[in-house]
C-alpha positions in Angstrom: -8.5 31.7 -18.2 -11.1 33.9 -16.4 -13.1 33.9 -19.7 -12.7 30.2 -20.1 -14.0 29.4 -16.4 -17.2 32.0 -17.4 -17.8 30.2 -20.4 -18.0 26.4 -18.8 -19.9 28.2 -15.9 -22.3 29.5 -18.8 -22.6 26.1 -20.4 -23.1 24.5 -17.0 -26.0 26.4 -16.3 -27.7 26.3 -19.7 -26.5 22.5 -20.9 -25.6 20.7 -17.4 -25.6 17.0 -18.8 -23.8 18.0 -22.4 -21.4 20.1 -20.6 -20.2 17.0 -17.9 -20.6 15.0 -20.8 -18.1 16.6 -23.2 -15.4 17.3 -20.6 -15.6 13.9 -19.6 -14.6 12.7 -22.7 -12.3 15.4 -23.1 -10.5 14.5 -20.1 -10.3 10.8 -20.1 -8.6 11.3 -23.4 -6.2 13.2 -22.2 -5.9 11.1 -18.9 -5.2 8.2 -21.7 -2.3 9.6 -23.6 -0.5 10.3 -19.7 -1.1 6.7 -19.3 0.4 5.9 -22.3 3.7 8.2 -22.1 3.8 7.2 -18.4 4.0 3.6 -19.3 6.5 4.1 -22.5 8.9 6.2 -20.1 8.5 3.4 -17.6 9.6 0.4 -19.9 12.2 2.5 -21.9 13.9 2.9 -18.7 13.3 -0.8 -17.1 14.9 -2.4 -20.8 17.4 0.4 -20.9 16.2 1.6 -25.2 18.6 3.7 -26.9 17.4 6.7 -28.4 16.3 5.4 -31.5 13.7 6.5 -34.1 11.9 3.0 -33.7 11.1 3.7 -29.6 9.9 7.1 -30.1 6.9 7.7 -28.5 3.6 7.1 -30.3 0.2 8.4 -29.4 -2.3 5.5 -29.8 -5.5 7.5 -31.0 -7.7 4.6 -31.4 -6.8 3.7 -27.1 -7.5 7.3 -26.9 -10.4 7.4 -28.3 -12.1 4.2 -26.8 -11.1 5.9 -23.5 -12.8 9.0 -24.4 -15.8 7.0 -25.5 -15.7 6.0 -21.6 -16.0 9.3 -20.4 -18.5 10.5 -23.1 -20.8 7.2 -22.8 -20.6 6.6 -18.8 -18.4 8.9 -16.8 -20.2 12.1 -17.7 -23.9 11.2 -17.5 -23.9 9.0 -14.9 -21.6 10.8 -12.6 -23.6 13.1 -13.6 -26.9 11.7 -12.1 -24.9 10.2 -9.5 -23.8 13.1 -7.6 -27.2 15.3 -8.2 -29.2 12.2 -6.7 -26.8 11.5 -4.1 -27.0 14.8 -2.8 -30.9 14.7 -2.8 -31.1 11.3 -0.9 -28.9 12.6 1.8 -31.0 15.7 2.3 -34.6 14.3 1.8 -34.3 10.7 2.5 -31.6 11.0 5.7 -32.2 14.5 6.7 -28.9 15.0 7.7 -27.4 19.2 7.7 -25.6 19.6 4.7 -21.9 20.4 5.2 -22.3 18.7 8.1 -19.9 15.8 9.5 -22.5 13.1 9.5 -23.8 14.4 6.3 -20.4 14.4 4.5 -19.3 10.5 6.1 -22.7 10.0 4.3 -21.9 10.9 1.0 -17.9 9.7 1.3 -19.5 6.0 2.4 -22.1 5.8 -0.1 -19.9 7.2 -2.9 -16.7 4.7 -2.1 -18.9 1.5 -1.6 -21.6 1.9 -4.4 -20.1 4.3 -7.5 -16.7 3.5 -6.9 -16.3 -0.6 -7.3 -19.1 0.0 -10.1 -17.1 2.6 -11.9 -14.1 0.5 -11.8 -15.8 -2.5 -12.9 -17.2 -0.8 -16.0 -14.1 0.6 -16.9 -12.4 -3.0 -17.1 -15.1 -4.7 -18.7 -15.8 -2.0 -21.3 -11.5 -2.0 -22.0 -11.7 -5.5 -22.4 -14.4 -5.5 -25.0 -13.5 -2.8 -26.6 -10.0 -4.5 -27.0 -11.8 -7.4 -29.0 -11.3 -10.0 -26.2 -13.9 -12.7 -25.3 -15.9 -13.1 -22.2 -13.7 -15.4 -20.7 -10.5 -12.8 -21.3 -12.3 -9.9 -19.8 -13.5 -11.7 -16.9 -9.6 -12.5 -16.5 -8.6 -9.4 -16.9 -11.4 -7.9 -14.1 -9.9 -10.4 -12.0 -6.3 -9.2 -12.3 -7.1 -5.5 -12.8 -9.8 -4.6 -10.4 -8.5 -5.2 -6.8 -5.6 -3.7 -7.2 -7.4 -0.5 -8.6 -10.0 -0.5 -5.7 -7.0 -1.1 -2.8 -4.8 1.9 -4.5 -8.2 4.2 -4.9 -9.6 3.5 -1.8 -6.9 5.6 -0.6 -7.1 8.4 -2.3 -10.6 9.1 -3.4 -11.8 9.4 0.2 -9.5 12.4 0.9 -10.6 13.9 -2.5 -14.3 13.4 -1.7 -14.0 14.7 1.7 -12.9 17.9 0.2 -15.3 17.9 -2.0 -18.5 17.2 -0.3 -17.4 19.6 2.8 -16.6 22.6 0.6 -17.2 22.7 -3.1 -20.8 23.9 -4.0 -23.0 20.8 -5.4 -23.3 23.3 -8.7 -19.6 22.5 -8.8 -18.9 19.0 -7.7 -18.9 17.6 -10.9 -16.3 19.7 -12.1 -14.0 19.0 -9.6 -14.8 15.3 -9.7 -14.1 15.6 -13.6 -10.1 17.8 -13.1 -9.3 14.3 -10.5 -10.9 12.3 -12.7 -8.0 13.5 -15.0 -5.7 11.8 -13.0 -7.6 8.6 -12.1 -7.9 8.2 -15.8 -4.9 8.2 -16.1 -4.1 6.2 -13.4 -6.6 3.7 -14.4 -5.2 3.4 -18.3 -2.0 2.9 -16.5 -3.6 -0.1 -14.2 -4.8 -1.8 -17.4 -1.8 -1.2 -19.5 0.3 -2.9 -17.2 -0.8 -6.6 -17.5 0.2 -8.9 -15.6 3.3 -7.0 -13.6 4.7 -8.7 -10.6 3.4 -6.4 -8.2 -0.5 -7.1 -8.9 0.1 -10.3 -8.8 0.8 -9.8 -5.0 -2.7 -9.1 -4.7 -4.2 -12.1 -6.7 -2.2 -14.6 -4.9 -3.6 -12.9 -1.6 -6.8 -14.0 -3.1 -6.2 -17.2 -4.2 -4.9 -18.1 -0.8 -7.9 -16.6 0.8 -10.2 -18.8 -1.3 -8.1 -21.6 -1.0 -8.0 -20.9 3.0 -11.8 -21.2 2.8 -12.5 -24.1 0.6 -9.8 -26.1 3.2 -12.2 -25.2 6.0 -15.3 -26.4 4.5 
């Protein structure tokens, strides 16, 4: 392990983009097939399946690789940029102490209201397309998928980030994003997989009656 963790600090120093890059891939793959055993294990135990040959399961390496594509094509470079130019604005641009409370709140803020709800939006949209559907579909399926995704994040990534921005070295930040980002993949394969389940319909109809509070006020 110790020579592994010398060798990605090596190709972090010479290759910083190729190296985020390639284990963002790496990871979101692997976050994918979780997602995917997750969500077998889940419906072989809600429909009760016998242990049969035909409810084995079964990687699906093209899903894994489309989700790998989204860490290769968008999760390593821009988080990439993100978190290198995020740092610099707070330091240059609000001159607030690094390490600092105020500097930290700073970067937790910016990082849940900005990246965050643009992360997840990418993510949906480029699973949508990917998946063949039309405009109209994926616009659908953004609908359904995404606030749910930002109320269950918006938990979680805070607390993460907190950690993050207070204690891990900005040389190192993407790293750590990346091993979470591990399990938000995961998570996030799991929130599309799921369709239309009863429980994010919960938060849909919440919607609806919100816009349908409005229009009756107007």
């Amino acid at each position: 392990m110790l020579r592994i963790w010398k060798w990605y600090q090596s190709c972090l120093s010479l290759h910083p983009v190729k190296t985020q890059i390639i284990s963002s891939g790496f990871l979101w793959g692997i976050g994918d097939v979780a997602a995917q055993y997750i969500t077998h294990s889940t419906a072989k135990k809600r429909l009760q399946y016998h242990k049969d040959d035909d409810n084995e399961f079964k990687i699906n390496w093209k899903r894994v690789a489309v989700t790998s594509m989204f860490g290769f094509g968008f999760v390593g470079p821009v988080g990439h940029f993100w978190y290198e130019g995020l740092d610099k604005f707070i330091k240059m641009r609000l001159l607030l102490r690094p390490k600092s409370a105020r500097f930290v709140a700073a970067k937790v803020a910016m990082d849940g209201l900005i990246f965050g709800p643009f992360d997840l939006f990418v993510f949906f949209t480029y699973m949508g397309f990917s998946a063949g559907k039309s405009t109209a579909q994926v616009k659908e399926d953004v609908k359904r998928d995404f606030l749910p995704a930002l109320i269950l994040e918006g938990g979680v990534w805070p607390i993460v980030q907190v950690a993050n921005f207070r204690y891990v070295p900005v040389r190192y930040q993407l790293l750590y994003v990346n091993i979470f980002c591990l399990l938000d993949s995961a998570f996030l394969s799991w929130i599309e997989q799921q369709k239309d389940a009863p429980w994010k319909q919960r938060f849909t109809s919440f919607t609806s009656m919100k816009e349908g509070g409005g229009q009756g006020r107007l």
